[in-house]
PLY file of the C-alpha trace (Angstrom):
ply
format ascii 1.0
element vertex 478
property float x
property float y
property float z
element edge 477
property int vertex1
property int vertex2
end_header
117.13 47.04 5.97
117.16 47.56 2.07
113.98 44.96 2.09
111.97 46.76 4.71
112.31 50.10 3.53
111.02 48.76 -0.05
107.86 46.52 1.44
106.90 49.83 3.65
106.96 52.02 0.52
105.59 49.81 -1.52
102.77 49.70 0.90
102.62 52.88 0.95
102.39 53.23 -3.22
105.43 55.20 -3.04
106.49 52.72 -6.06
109.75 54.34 -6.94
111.37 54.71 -3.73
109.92 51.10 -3.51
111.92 49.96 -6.55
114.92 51.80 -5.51
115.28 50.19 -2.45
114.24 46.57 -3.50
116.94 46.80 -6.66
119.52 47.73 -4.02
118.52 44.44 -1.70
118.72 42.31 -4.99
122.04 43.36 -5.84
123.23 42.57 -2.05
121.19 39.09 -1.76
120.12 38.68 -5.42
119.47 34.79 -4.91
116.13 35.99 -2.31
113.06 35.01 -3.78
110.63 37.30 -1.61
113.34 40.43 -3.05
112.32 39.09 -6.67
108.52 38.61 -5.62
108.56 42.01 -3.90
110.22 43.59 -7.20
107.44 41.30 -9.13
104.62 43.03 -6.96
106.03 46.57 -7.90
106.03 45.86 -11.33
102.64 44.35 -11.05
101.10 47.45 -9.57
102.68 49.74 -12.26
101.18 47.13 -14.81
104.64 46.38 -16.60
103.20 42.73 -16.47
106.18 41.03 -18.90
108.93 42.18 -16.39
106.68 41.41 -13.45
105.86 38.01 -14.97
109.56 37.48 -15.16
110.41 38.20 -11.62
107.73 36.06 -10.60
108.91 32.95 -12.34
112.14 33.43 -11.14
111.22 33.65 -7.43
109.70 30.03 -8.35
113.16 29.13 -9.64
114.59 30.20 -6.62
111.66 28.95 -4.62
109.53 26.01 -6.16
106.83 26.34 -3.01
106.64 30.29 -3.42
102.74 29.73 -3.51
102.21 33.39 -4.06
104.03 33.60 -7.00
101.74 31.26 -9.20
98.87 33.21 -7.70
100.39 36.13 -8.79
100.86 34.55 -12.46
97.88 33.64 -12.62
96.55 36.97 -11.98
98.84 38.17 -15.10
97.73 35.57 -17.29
93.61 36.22 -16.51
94.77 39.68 -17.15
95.77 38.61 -20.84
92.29 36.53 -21.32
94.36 33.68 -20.84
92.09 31.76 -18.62
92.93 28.64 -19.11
96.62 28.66 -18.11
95.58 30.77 -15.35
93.84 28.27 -14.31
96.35 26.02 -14.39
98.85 28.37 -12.18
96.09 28.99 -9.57
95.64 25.01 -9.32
99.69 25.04 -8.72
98.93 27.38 -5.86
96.15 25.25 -4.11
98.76 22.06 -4.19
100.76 24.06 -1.47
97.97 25.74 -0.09
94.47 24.34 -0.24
92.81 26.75 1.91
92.86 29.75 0.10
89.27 31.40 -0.24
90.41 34.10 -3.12
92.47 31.48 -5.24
88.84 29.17 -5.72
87.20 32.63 -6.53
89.91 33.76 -9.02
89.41 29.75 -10.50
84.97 30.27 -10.61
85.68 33.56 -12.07
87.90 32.49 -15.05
85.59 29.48 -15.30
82.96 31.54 -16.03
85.09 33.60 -18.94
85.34 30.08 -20.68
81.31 29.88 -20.37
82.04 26.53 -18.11
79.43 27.61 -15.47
79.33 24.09 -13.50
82.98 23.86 -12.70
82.34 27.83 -12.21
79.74 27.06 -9.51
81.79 24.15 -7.46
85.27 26.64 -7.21
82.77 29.35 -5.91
81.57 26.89 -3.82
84.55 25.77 -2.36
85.44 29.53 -1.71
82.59 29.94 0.11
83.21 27.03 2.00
86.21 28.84 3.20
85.40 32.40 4.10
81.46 33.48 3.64
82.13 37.06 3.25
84.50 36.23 -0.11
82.21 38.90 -2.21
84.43 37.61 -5.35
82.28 34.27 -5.21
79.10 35.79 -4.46
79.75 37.77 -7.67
80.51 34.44 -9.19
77.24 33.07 -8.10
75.01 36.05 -9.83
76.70 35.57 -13.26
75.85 32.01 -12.53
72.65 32.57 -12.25
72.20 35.48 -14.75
73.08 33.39 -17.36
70.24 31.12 -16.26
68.08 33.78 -15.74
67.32 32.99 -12.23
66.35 36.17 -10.89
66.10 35.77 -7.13
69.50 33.96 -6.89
70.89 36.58 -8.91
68.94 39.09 -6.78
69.93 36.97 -3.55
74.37 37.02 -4.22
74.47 40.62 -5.15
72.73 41.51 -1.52
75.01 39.18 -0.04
77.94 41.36 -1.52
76.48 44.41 -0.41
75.94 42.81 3.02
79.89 43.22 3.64
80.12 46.20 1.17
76.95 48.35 0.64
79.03 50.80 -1.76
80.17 48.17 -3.93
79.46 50.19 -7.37
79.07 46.80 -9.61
76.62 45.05 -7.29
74.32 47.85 -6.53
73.97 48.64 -10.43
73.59 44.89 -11.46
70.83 45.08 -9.26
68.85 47.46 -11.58
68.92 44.80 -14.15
67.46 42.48 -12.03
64.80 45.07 -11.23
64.24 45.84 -14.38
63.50 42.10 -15.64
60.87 42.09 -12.41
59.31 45.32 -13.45
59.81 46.94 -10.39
60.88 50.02 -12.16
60.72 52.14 -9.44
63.98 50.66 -7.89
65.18 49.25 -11.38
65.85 53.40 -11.68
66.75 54.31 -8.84
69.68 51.37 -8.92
70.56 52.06 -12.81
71.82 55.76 -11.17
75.15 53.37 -9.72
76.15 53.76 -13.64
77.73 57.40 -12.46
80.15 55.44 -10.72
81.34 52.83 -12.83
85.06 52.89 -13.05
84.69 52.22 -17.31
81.75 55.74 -17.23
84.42 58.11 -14.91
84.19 61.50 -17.14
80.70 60.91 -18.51
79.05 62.26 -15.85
78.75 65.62 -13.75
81.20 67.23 -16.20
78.86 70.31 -17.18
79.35 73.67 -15.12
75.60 73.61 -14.15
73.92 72.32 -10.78
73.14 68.11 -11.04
70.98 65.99 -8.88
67.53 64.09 -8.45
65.41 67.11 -7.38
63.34 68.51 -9.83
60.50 69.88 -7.78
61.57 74.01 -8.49
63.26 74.09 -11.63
62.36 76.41 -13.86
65.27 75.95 -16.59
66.82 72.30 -16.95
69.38 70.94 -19.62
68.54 67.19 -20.32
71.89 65.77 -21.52
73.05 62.56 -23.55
74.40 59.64 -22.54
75.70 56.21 -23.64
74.28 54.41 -26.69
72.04 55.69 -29.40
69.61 52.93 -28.27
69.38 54.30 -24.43
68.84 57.58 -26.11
65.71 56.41 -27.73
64.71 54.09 -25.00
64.30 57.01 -22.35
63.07 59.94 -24.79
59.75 58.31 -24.12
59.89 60.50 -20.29
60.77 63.83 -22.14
57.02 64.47 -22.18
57.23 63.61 -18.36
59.07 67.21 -18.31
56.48 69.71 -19.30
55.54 71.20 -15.85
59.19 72.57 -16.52
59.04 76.00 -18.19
62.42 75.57 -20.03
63.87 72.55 -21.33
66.54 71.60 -22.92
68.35 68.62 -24.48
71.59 68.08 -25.34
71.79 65.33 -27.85
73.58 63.67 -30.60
73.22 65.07 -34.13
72.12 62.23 -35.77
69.04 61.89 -33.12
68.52 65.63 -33.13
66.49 66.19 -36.06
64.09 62.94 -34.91
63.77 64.27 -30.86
63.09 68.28 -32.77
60.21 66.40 -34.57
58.62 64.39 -31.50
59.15 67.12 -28.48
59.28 70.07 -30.60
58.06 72.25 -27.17
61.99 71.31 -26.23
65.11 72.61 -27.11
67.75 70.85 -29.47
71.38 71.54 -28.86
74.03 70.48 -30.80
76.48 71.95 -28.68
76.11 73.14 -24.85
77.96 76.17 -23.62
79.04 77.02 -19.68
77.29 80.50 -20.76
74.08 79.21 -20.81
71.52 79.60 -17.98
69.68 76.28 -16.36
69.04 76.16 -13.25
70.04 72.65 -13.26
71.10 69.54 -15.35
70.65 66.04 -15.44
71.35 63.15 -17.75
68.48 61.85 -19.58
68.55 58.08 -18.33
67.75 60.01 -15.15
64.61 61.25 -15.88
62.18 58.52 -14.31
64.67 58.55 -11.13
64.50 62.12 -10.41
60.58 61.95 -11.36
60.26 58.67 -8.66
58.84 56.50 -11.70
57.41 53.26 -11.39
56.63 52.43 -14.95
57.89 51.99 -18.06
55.05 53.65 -19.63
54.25 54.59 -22.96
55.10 50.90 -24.32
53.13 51.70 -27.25
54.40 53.92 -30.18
55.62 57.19 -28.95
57.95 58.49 -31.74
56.51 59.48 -35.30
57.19 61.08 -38.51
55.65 63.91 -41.02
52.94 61.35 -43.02
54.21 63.83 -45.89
57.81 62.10 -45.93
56.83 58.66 -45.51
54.57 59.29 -48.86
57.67 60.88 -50.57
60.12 57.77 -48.95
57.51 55.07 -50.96
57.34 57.12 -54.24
61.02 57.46 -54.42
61.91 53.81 -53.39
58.95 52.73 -55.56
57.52 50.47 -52.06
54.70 48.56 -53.82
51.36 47.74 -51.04
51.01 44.41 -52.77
54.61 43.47 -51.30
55.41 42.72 -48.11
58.31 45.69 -47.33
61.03 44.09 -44.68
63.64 46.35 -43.14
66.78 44.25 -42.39
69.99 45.36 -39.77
72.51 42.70 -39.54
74.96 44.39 -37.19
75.37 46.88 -34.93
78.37 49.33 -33.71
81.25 46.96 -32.28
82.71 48.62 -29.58
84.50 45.38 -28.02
84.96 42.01 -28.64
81.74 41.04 -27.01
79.74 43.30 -29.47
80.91 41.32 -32.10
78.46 37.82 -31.32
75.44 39.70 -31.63
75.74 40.17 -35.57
74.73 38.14 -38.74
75.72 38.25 -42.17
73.42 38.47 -44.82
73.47 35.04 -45.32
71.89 33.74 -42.19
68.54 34.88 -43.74
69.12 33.42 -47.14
65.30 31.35 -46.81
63.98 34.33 -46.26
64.47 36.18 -49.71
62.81 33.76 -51.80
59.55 33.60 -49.88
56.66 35.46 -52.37
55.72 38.57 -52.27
58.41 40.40 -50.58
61.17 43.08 -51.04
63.56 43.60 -48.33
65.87 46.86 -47.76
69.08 46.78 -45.57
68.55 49.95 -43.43
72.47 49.71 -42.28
74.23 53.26 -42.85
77.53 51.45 -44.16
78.00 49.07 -47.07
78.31 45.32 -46.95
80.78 44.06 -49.46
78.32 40.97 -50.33
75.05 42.77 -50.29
74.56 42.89 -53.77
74.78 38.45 -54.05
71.43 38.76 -52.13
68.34 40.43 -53.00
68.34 42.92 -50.44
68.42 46.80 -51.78
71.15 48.38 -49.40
69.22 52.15 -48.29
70.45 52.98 -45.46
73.26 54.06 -46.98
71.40 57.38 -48.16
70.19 57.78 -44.74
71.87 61.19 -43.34
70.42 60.44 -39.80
67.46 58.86 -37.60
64.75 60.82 -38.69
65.45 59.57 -42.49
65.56 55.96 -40.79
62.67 56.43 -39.01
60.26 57.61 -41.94
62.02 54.75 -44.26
61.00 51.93 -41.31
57.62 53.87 -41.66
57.18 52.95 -44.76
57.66 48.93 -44.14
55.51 46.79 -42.96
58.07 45.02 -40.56
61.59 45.22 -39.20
64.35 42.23 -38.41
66.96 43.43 -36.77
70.11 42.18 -34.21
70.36 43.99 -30.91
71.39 47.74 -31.83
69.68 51.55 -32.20
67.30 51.15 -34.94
65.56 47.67 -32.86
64.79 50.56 -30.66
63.43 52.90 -33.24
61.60 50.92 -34.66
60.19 49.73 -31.68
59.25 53.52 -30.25
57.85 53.53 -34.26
55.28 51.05 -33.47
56.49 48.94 -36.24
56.38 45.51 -36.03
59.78 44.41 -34.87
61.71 41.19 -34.74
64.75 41.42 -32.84
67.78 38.71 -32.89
69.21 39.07 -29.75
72.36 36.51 -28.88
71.76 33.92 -25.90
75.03 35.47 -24.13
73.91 38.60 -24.19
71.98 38.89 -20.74
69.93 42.54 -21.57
67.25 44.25 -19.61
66.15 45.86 -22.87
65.33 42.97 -24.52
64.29 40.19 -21.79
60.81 39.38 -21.37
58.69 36.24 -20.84
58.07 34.12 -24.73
60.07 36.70 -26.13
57.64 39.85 -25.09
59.57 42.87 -25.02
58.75 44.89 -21.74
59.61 48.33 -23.56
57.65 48.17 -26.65
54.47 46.38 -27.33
55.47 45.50 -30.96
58.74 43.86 -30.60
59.08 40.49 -30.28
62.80 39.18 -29.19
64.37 35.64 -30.05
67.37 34.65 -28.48
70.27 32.52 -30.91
73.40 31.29 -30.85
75.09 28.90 -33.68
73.22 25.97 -33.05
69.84 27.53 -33.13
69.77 30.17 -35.49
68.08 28.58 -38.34
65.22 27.25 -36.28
64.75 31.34 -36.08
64.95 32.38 -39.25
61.97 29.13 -39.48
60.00 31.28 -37.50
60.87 34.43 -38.87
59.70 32.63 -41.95
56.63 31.81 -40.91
55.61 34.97 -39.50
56.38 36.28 -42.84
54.18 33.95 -45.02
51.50 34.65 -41.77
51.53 38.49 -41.78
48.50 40.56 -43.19
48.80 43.85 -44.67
46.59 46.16 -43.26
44.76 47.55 -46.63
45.60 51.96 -47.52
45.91 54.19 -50.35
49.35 55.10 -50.07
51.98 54.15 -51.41
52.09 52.57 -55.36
0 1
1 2
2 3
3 4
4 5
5 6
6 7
7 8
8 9
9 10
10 11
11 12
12 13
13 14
14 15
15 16
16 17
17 18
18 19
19 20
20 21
21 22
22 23
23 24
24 25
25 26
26 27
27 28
28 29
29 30
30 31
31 32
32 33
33 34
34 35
35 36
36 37
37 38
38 39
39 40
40 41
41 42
42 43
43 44
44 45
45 46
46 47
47 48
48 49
49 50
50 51
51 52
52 53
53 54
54 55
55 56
56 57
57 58
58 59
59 60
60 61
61 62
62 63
63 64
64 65
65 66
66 67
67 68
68 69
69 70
70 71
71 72
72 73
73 74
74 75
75 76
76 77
77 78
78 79
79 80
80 81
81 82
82 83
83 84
84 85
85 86
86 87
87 88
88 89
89 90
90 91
91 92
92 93
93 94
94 95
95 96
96 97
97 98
98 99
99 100
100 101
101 102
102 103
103 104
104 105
105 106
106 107
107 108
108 109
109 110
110 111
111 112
112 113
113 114
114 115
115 116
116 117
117 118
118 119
119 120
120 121
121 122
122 123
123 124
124 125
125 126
126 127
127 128
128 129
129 130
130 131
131 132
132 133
133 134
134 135
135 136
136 137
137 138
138 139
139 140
140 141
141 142
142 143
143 144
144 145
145 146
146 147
147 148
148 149
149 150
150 151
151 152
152 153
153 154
154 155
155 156
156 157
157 158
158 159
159 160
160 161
161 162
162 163
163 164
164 165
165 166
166 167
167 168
168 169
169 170
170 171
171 172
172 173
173 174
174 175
175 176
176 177
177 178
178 179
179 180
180 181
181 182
182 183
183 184
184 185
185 186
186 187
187 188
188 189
189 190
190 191
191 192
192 193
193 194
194 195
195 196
196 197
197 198
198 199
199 200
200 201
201 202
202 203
203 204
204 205
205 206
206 207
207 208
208 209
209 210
210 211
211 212
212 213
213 214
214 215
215 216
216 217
217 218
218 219
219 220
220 221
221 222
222 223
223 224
224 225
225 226
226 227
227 228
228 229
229 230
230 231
231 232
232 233
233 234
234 235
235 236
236 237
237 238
238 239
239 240
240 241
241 242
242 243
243 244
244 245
245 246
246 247
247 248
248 249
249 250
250 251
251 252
252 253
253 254
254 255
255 256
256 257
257 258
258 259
259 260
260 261
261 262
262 263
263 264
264 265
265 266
266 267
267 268
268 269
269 270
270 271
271 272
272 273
273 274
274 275
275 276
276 277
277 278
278 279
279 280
280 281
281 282
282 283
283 284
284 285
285 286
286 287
287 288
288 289
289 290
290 291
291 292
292 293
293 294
294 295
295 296
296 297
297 298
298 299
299 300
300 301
301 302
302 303
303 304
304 305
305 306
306 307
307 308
308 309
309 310
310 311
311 312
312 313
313 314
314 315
315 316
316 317
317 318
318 319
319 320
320 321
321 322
322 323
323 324
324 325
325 326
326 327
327 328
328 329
329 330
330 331
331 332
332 333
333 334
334 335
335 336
336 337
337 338
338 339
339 340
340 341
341 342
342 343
343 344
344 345
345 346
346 347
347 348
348 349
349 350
350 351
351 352
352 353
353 354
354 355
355 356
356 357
357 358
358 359
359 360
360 361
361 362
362 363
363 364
364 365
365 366
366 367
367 368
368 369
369 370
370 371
371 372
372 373
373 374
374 375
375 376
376 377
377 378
378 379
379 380
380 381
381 382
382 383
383 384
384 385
385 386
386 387
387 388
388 389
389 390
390 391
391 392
392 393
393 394
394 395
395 396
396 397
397 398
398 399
399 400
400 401
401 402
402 403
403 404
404 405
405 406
406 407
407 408
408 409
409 410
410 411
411 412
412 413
413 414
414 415
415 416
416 417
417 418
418 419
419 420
420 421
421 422
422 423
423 424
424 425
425 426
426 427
427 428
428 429
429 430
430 431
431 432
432 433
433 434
434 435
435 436
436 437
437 438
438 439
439 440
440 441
441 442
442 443
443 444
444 445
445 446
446 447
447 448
448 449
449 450
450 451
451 452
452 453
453 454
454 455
455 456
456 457
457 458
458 459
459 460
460 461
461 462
462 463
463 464
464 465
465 466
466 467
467 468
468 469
469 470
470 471
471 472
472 473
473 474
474 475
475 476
476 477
């Protein structure tokens, strides 16, 4: 009775009348291995994993062929990034129970943590082979083939998944990437909007006390407000001038952009701060602007931010940039946010052959200090820069910019400066992707994809495109 009672509630998520009951069955029967799963599952769901774990592995004691208690391991252990023994536990399960769609899915999944895409590919497979509508290995399947860049498979698995569920959040937005590599922009925005409903964004959106959707067509007032990265930011300022059929706009951004946006739309508003006092008739966030304008471009590609000439002259005197050098800009790393982040840096190092080609100064424009800058000839001037607009006139004043995958590749992208950017083979990027390393979002970028084992054939071309470059002849500068 004890037992019932405890599976209904716990079916019910009423977890502590669940627990209650289930600890009173255990101390009646406490040799029952679906009591010690149950209590396992109750734990799990409350995400005490060490004292579910425990009450998993001793259902096993009590029950060697308890296949759902090595699933249920399993599930910890991918849960701790330890894919490999999860693996191991899910195989346990399939020995007692071979036709279990979800347990091949779980396997492809984890496979595909470890970067082993093949054996990835035959467990989704397999789980396919047992139930078609298992959306876990259709998801499988796109990573698969977003990591080979195969757009219409990719394209092909996440409409499968939203064949069986059209509001899956993950699909529908993973879609815009594959939209966006196409250049069907039109739908690559209107898909990118499924970002408002990512479980990891909850609380970024639709948190102002101002009217928010898609239809612009009588606004009068509007607040345009920030989002995500720095990089977005700077990506999508290029609509603002989309706006100005709109009497009143304004834009809530981050201080360090605000002084570079004032500059470049000064017919908008900057606000440091927003307050529920103000008066728009509506709001939106600015990624949103080509959606709720029904955009099917990525238009301008060419250089849409600038700076006052004035600085840039006063940037050159003070750093004394020469015209008979070649002036590089270097960023080795952006923000690391995750453990992911961390692969698409360098250390100054990795472009040691390019400091001793002739003719050339390089600056780091990185706003912190590296503790080995100084063994390399590399002047470190970022480090006076008090926000984007002093970034912006200082990559003004070069003649190119090398950078990894973070803000100022953008800026000095929407600069028009001629930008190399070092973009790792794992990261899988809409912003970045193009065909022979074209960037799609500004005409003078050029992307190369590394990893470890090809990184100095890069810096070989960086290299070369060095020694190649021409300075285009002025009387500014010293």
């Amino acid at each position: 009775m004890s037992y019932d009672i405890a599976l209904r509630s716990y079916h019910d998520k009423d977890y502590q009348k669940a627990m209650e009951f289930c600890t009173n069955f255990l101390q009646t029967e406490p040799t029952s291995a679906k009591g010690w799963f149950l209590y396992g599952k109750i734990l799990f769901d409350l995400k005490n994993y060490e004292f579910a774990k425990s009450c998993f592995l001793t259902t096993i004691e009590l029950d060697p062929d308890f296949f759902e208690s090595y699933y249920m391991l399993g599930n910890i252990l991918s849960i701790e990034e330890n894919f490999t023994e999860a693996i191991s536990m899910w195989k346990k399960v399939l020995k007692l129970r071979a036709d279990i769609s979800l347990v091949y899915s779980n396997i492809s999944t984890a496979y595909l943590s470890l970067g082993d895409y093949n054996q990835a590919y035959e467990n989704a497979k397999q789980a396919l082979k047992l139930d078609l509508k298992n959306i876990d290995a259709y998801r499988c399947f796109a990573k698969i083939y977003q990591a080979k860049k195969e757009l219409d498979k990719m394209e092909y698995n996440l409409k499968q998944i939203l064949l069986y569920n059209k509001e899956d959040t993950t699909a529908n937005f993973e879609l815009s990437y594959v939209y966006f590599l196409k250049q069907d922009y039109y739908n690559a925005y209107k898909y990118y909007e499924y970002r408002k409903l990512l479980p990891q964004r909850q609380g970024e959106y639709n948190y102002l006390p101002f009217k928010e959707g898609d239809d612009l067509s009588n606004v009068k007032s509007l607040l345009i407000y920030h989002e995500q990265g720095l990089g977005d930011n700077i990506i999508f300022s290029r609509f603002l001038k989309n706006l100005n059929n709109i009497d009143f706009v304004s834009i809530g951004i981050q201080n360090s952009l605000n002084r570079l946006f004032s500059y470049n739309f000064p017919e908008k508003q900057m606000l440091s701060v927003v307050d529920s006092n103000m008066n728009f008739d509506y709001c939106i966030p600015l990624m949103s602007i080509p959606h709720c304008l029904e955009l099917d471009t990525n238009s301008p590609t060419d250089k849409y931010l600038d700076v006052d000439t004035n600085d840039i002259q006063m940037i050159k005197e003070k750093y004394s940039i020469r015209n008979d050098k070649k002036n590089i800009g270097i960023v080795f790393r952006g923000g690391i946010h995750n453990e992911s982040d961390k692969i698409r840096n360098i250390e100054p190092k990795t472009l040691e052959k390019l400091y001793s080609i002739d003719n050339t100064k390089f600056y780091s424009l990185q706003i912190d200090r590296f503790d080995n800058i100084e063994q390399y000839p590399v002047e470190n001037v970022g480090v006076d820069f008090k926000d984007f607009y002093d970034t912006a006139v200082f990559i003004s004043a070069l003649d190119m910019v090398i950078s990894v995958d973070t803000a100022v590749a953008h800026l000095s992208g929407a600069l028009g400066q001629n930008t190399y950017v070092l973009v790792h083979k794992n990261m899988f990027d809409w912003r970045w992707s193009g065909k022979n390393g074209k960037c799609l979002w500004y005409d003078s970028a050029q992307a190369f994809e590394f990893d470890l084992n090809n990184i100095d054939n890069i810096v070989d071309i960086l290299k070369e495109k060095i020694i190649n470059f021409k300075k285009v002849e002025n009387n500014d500068g010293l």
